[in-house]
C-alpha positions in Angstrom: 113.8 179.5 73.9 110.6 178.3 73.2 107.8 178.4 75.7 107.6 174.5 75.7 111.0 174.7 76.3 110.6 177.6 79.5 108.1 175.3 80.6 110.0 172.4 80.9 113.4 173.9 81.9 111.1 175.4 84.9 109.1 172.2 85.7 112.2 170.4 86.2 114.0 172.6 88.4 111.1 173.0 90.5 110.4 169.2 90.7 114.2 168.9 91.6 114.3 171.6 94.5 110.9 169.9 95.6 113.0 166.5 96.1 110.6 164.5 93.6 111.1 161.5 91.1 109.6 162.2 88.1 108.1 158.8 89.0 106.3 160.3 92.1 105.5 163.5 90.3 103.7 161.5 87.3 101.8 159.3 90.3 100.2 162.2 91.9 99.2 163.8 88.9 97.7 160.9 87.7 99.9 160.7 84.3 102.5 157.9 82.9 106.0 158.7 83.9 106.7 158.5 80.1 104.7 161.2 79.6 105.9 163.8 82.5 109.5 162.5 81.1 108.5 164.1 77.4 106.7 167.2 78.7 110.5 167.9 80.8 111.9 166.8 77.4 110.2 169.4 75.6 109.0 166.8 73.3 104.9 167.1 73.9 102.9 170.1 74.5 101.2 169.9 77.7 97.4 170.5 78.8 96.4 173.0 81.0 94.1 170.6 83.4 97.9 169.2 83.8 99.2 172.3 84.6 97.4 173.1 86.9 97.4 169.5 88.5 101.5 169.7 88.6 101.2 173.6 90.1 98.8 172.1 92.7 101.1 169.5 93.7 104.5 171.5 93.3 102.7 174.4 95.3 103.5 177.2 92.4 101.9 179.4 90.9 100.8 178.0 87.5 102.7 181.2 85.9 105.8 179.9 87.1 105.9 177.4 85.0 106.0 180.2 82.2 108.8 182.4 83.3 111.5 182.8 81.3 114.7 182.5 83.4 117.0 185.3 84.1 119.8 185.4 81.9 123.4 185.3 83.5 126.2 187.2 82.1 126.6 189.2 79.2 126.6 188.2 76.0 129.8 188.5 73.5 130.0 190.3 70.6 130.7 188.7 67.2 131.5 185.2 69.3 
């Protein structure tokens, strides 16, 4: 996984668990819903002065965003 890809898997879930529309999200960041929908896409690379605007508003730690997530069960052999 790519760390576009980390960072979007992450931002979602945390928007999600935070009970915020993308559409809410993208509002108080100051950013076109569009664009929030392609950064969780992993279709655009995101700034940092973003990142840390979305951390600010999420209340995370910017890192989070970066955290690869734990991997859950084991992995088969020759599957």
């Amino acid at each position: 996984m790519d760390l576009r890809q980390v960072f979007a898997t992450n931002l979602r879930r945390i928007r999600h668990d935070r009970k915020l529309s993308q559409e809410r999200l993208a509002n108080d960041a100051g950013v076109d819903r569009a664009y929030l929908s392609r950064v969780e896409r992993a279709v655009t690379y995101v700034g940092l002065e973003i990142v840390e605007k979305l951390a600010k508003i999420l209340d995370v730690d910017p890192a989070e965003f970066f955290r690869k997530p734990a991997r859950t069960g084991a992995r088969r052999k020759g599957g």
